[in-house]
C-alpha positions in Angstrom: 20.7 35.6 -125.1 21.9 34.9 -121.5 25.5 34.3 -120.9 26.1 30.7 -120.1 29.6 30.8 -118.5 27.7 29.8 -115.1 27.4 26.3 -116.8 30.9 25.8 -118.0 33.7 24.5 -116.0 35.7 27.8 -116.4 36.0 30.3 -113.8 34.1 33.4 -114.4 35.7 36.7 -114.6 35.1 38.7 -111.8 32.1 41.5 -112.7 32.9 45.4 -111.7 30.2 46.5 -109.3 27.7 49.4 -110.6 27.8 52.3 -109.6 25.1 53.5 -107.4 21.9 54.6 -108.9 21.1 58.4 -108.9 17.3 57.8 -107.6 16.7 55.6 -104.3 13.1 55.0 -104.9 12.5 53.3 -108.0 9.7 53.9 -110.1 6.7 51.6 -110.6 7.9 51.9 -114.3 11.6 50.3 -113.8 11.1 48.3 -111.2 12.8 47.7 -107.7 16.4 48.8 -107.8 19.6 46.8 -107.7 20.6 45.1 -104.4 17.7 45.6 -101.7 15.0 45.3 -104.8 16.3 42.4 -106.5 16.6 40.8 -102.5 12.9 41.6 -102.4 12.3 39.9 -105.9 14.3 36.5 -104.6 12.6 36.7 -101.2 9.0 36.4 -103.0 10.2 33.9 -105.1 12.0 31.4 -102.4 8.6 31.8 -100.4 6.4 30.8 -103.9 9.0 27.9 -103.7 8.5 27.0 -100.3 4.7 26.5 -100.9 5.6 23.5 -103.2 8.4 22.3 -101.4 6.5 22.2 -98.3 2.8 20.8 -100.0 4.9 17.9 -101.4 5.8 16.4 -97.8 4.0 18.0 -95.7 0.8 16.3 -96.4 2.2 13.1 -96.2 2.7 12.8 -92.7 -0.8 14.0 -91.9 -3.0 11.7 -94.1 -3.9 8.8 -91.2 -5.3 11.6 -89.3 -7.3 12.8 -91.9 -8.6 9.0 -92.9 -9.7 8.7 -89.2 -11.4 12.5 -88.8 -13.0 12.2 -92.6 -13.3 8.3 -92.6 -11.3 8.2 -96.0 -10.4 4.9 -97.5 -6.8 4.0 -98.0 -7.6 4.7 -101.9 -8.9 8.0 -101.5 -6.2 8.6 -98.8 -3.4 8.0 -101.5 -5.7 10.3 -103.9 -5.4 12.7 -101.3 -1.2 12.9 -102.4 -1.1 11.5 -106.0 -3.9 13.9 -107.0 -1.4 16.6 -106.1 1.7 14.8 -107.9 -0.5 14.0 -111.0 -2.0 17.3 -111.9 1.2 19.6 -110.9 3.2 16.9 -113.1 1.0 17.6 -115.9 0.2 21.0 -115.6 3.8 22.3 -115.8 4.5 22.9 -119.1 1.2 24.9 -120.2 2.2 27.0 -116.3 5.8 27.9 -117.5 4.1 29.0 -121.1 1.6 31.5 -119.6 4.6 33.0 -118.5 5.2 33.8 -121.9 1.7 34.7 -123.1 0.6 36.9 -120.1 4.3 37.8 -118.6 6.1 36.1 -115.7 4.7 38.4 -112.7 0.9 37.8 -113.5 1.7 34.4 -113.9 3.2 34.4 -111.0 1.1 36.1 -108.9 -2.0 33.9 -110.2 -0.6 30.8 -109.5 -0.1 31.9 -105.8 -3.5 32.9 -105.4 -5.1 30.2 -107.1 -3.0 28.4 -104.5 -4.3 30.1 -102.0 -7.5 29.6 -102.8 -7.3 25.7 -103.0 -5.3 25.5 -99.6 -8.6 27.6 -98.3 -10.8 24.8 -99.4 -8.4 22.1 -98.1 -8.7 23.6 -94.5 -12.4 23.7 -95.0 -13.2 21.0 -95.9 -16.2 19.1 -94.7 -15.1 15.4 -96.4 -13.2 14.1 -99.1 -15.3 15.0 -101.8 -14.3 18.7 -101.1 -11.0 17.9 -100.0 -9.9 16.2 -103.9 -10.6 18.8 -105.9 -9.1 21.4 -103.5 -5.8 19.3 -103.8 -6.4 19.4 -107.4 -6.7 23.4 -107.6 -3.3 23.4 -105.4 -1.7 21.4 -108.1 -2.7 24.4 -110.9 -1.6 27.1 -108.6 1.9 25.4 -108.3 2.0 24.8 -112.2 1.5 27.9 -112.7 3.7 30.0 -110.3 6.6 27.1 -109.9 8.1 28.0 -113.7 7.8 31.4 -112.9 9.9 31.2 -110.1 13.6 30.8 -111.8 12.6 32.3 -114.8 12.2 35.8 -113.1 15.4 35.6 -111.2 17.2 34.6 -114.9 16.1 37.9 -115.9 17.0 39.9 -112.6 20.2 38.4 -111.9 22.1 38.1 -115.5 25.2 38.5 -114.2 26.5 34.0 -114.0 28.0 34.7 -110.8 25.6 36.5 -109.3 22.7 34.5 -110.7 24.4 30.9 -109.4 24.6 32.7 -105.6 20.5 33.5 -105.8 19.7 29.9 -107.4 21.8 28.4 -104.5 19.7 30.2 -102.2 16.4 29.2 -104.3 17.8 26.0 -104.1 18.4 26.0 -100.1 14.6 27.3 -98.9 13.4 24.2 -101.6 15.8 22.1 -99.4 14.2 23.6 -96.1 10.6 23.2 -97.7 11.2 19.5 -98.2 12.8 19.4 -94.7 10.2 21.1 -92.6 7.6 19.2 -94.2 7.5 15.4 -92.4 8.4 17.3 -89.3 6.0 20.0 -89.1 3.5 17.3 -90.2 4.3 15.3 -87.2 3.6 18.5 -85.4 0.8 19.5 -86.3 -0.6 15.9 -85.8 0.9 15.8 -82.2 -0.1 19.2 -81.1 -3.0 20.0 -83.2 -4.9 18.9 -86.4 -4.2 18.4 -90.2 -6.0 21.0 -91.0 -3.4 23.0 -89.7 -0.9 22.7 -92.6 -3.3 23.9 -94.8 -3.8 26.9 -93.1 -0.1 27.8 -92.4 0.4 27.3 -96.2 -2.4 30.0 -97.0 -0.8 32.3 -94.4 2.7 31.5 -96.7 0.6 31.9 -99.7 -0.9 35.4 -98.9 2.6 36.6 -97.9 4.3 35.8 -101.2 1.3 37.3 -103.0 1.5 40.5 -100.9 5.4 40.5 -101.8 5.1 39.8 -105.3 2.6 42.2 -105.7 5.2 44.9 -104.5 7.9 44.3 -105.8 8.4 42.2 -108.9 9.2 44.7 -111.5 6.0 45.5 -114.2 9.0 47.2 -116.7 11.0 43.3 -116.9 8.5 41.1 -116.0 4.7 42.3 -117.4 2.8 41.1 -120.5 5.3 41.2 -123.5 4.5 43.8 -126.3 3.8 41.0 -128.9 2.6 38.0 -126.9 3.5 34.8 -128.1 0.0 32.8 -129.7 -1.5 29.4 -127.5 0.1 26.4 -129.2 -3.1 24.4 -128.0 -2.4 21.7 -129.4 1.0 21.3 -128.2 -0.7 22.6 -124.8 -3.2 19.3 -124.5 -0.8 16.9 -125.9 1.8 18.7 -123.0 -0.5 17.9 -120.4 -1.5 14.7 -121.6 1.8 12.3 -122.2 3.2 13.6 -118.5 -0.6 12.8 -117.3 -0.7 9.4 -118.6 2.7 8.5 -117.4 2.5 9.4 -113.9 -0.7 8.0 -113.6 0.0 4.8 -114.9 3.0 4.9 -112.4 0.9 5.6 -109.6 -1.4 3.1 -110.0 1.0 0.5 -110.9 1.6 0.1 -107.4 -2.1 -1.4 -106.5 -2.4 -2.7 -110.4 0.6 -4.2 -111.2 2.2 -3.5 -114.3 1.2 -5.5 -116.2 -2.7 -4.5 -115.7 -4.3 -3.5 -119.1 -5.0 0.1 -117.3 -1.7 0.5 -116.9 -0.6 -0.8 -120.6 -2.8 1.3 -121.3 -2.1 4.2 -119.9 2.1 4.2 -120.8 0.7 3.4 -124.4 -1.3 6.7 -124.1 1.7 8.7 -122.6 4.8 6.8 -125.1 2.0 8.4 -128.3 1.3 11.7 -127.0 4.7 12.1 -126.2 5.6 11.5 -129.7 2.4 13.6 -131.2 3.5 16.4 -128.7 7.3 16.3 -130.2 6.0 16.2 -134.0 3.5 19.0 -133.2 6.2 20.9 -131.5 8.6 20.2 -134.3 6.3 21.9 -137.3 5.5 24.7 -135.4 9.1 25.7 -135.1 9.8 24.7 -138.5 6.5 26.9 -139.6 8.0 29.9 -137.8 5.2 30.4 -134.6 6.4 30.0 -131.0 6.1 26.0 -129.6 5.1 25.3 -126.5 8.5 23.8 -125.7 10.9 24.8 -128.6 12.8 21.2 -129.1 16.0 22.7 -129.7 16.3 23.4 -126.1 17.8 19.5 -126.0 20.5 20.8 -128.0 22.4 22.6 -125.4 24.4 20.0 -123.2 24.1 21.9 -119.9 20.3 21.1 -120.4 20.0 17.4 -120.9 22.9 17.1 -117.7 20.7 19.3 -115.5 16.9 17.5 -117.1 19.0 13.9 -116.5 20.5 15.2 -112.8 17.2 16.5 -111.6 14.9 13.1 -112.6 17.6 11.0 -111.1 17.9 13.6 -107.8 14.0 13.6 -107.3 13.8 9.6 -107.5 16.2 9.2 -105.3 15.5 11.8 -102.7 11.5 10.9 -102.6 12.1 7.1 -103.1 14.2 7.6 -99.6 11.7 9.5 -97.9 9.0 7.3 -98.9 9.8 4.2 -98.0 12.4 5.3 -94.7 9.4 6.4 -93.5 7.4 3.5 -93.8 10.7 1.0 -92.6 10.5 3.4 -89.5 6.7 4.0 -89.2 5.6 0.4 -90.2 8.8 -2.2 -89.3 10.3 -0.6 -86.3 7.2 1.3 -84.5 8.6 5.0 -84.6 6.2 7.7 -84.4 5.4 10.0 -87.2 7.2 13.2 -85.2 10.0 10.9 -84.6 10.7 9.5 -88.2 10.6 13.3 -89.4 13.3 14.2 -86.9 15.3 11.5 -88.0 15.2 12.9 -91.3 16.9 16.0 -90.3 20.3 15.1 -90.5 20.3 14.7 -94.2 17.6 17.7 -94.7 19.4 20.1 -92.9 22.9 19.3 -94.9 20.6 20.1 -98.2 19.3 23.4 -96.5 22.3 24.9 -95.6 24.7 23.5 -98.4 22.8 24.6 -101.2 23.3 28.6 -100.7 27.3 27.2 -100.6 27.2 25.4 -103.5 26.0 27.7 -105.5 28.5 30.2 -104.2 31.3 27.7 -105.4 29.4 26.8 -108.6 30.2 31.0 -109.2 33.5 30.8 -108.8 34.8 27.0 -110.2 32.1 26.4 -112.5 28.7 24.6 -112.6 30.4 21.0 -113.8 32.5 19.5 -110.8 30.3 20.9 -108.2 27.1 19.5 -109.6 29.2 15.9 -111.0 30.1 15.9 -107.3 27.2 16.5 -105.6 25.6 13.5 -107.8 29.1 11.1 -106.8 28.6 11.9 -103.5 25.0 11.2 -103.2 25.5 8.1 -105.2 27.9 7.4 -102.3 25.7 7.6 -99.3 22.9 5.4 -101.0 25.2 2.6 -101.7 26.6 3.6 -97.5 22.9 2.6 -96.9 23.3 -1.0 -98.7 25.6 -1.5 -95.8 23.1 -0.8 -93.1 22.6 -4.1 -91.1 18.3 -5.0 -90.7 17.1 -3.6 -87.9 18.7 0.0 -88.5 20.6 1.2 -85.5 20.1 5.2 -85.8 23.2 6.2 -85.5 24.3 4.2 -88.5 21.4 5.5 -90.4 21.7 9.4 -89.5 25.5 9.5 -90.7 24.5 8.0 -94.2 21.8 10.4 -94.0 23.8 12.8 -93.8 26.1 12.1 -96.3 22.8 11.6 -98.8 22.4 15.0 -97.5 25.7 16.9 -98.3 25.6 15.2 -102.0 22.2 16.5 -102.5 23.0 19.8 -100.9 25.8 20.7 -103.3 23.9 18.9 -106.6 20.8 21.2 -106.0 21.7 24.5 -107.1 24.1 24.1 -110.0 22.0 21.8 -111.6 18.5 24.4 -111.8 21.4 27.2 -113.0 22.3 24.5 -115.6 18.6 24.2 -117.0 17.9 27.8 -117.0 21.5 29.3 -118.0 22.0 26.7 -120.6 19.3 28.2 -123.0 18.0 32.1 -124.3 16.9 33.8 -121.6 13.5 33.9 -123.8 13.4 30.1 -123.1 14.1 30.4 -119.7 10.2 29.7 -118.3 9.7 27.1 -120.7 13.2 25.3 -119.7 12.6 25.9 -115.9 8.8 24.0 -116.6 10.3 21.1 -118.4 13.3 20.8 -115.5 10.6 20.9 -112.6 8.3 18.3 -115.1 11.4 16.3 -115.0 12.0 16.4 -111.2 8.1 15.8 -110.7 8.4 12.4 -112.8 11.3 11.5 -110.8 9.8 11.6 -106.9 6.9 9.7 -108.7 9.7 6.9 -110.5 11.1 6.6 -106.7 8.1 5.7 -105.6 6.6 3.5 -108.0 10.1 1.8 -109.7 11.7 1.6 -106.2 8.6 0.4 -104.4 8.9 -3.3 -106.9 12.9 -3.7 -105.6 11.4 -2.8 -101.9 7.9 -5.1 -102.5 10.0 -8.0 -102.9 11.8 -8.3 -99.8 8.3 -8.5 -97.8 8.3 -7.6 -94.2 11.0 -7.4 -91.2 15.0 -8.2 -92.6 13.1 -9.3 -95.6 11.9 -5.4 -96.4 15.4 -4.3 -95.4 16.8 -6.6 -98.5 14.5 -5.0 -100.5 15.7 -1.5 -99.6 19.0 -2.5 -99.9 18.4 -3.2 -103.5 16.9 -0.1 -104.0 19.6 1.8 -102.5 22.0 -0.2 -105.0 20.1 1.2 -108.3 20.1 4.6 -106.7 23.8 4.7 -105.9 24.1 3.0 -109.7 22.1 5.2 -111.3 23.6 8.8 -109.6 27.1 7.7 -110.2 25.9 7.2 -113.5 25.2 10.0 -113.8 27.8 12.2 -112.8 29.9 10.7 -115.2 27.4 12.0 -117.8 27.4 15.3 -116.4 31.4 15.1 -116.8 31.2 14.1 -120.4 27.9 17.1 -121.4 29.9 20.2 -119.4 33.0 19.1 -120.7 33.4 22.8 -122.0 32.0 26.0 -122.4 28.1 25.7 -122.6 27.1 26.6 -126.5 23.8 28.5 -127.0 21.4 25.9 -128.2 20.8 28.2 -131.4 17.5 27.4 -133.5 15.9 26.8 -130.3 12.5 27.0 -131.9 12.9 23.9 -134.5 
């Protein structure tokens, strides 16, 4: 069981350095050794990252290209994205548990290249009816290799402080993924073709899969001796509740929801979620491994990080979403142009992320993360004061400050979800926290977009993003306080994890 003092509001105690190993060269049997090794392992895990980070945004930017060069509609243009969101939001849990059943670097190191792969097709492909599914077989590489990703650095960094330092700098090249996406769209737009995205994220791909390959450790990370058994059930009910929910959320947009499809559909998710949790709940009872052990909601640290990261994702994608169509659509920007505006809050995530996971090591994961959420909460009620008609300067400084709150909320709050539980949990709670995010950027657009679809167009659609700003500024202050309340002391181990 991993120590969970990372997550506690008390100072760790400093850790005596180890002395140097004997042998320079490790073997293939033990792995990379300390230092320049573990470096290696974090560097192939932040560029796994990055291939999300970067797919999530990226593609964005680029779709009224590729409606005019494939002669899309605007539904299968929004396909093009949500196909993405939907199946990498579903697929998450079943990706974290392979980790489990076939160990965390072939997981890994499959989900990269069956990301590859699909980022292959995207570039190649002749229309849309290629260009779908290859979005889909993105989404299952990312399901796959995105658990992986913080669950092998729980295991190579157990020291708290330590650990806190490399999820800060996990936490930093996700910041940079989501930052270089919209402009690097806008790029390759202006300078290029859309196609080009795709083919610098399988150029990203084959580097991380030529990395990983080399230097995760076999002796830590390969199959496990007594591999756990497929909880299929639990596995199709998994996929099926977080299925139904974003889709239902995604279509609600064009439906309304009050559609019968959409009923429909949050009916389907509210009783598989409920199936999935009595399912889960008699295998752990029964003895066998769950697919997600419930009693990973006992530990405090959990529920603040699960609570921080849905609220954080909303928030951040709800921002970029529709700041992008106020500039784009209301004020006549051009797509390069809205993505550099961006940068003044993006770059404050990039670079304070690293830092606050250096301060989360040495004053505790609890008031950098609660202030990371305050201040965030901050900057989106700073943008409720933003007059119509958005004079940049005004905008970029709020921006920024959206920025520095994110930046410092990022990395404490994935050490919380992955430090807060047994380190054998640790791909399955890394799943549900990314599951959790995942529903978020997809609550910010479709929950944000009815506060925002009021307004209408011109000062009217400035109202409306007003509003929105006002539930996000509510809703992270919120919970900050909750975070303050869960991390009031030392994290506990959240003991009968499997019932």
């Amino acid at each position: 069981m991993v120590d969970r003092s990372a997550c506690s509001e008390e100072r760790p105690q400093p850790v005596r350095a180890a002395a140097p190993t004997p042998t320079p060269t490790p073997s293939p049997s033990t792995g990379p050794a300390p230092g320049a090794g573990r470096a290696a392992v974090l560097l192939a895990m932040c560029l796994g990252l990055m291939l999300s980070m970067l797919n999530s945004t990226l593609v964005n930017v680029e779709l009224p290209q590729i409606g005019v060069r494939l002669h899309a509609s605007d539904s299968g243009l929004r396909w093009v994205a949500d196909i993405y969101t939907l199946g990498y939001a579903g697929l998450l849990l079943p990706g974290g548990a392979l980790g489990n059943r076939l160990g965390r670097r072939s997981a890994f190191l499959a989900g990269v290249g069956v990301f590859a792969v699909g980022s292959l097709l995207c570039a190649s492909a002749p229309g849309m009816a290629v260009l779908l599914p290859a979005r889909a077989v993105q989404a299952v590489g990312v399901a796959v290799m995105l658990p992986q990703t913080l669950s092998i650095l729980v295991h190579e960094y157990a020291e708290p402080g330590a650990r806190a330092r490399a999820v800060g700098i996990w936490a930093g090249v996700a910041s940079l993924g989501l930052a270089a996406g919209p402009v690097l769209g806008g790029v390759f737009v202006s300078a290029a073709d859309w196609r080009t995205g795709f083919w610098v994220t399988l150029a990203l791909a084959a580097v991380a899969l030529a990395i990983g390959q080399r230097v995760i450790p076999r002796a830590r990370h390969g199959r496990p001796a007594a591999a756990a058994r497929v909880d299929l059930v639990g596995a199709v009910l998994g996929v099926a509740w977080p299925t139904a929910l974003v889709y239902g959320l995604i279509e609600s947009a064009d439906r309304g929801w009050t559609d019968p499809w959409i009923l429909a559909a949050f009916a389907v998710s509210a009783l598989a979620a409920a199936a999935f949790a009595l399912v889960e709940h008699r295998i752990g009872r029964g003895g066998a491994r769950p697919l997600m052990p419930l009693g990973l909601w006992r530990a405090p640290g959990f529920v603040a990080a699960n609570a921080a990261g849905l609220a954080y994702f909303l928030t951040l994608f709800g921002i970029l979403f529709f700041y992008s169509q106020d500039l784009q659509s209301q004020l006549h920007r051009s797509a390069l142009t809205c993505g550099l505006l961006f940068l003044p809050m993006t770059v404050c995530m990039a670079v304070l992320a690293p830092v606050a996971g250096r301060l989360a090591a040495r004053y505790g994961t609890r008031p950098v993360l609660a202030s990371g959420l305050a201040v965030t909460g901050l900057g989106c009620l700073a943008l409720t004061t933003l007059p119509a008609g958005v004079p940049l300067p005004g905008l970029e400084w709020r921006f920024a400050v959206i920025g520095i709150g994110v930046g410092l909320m990022s990395s404490p709050m994935s050490n919380a979800a992955v430090s807060s539980v047994p380190a054998a949990d640790s791909g399955t709670a890394s799943a549900v926290h990314n599951t959790c995010r995942q529903i978020g950027s997809t609550l910010g657009v479709a929950l944000l977009g009815v506060l925002v679809g009021h307004g209408g167009s011109g000062a009217g659609y400035a109202h409306g993003l007003h509003a929105a700003m006002l539930f996000c500024g509510i809703l992270l202050l919120a919970c900050a306080a909750l975070v303050r309340i869960l991390l009031r002391g030392p994290a506990r181990p959240a003991a009968g994890a499997a019932s």
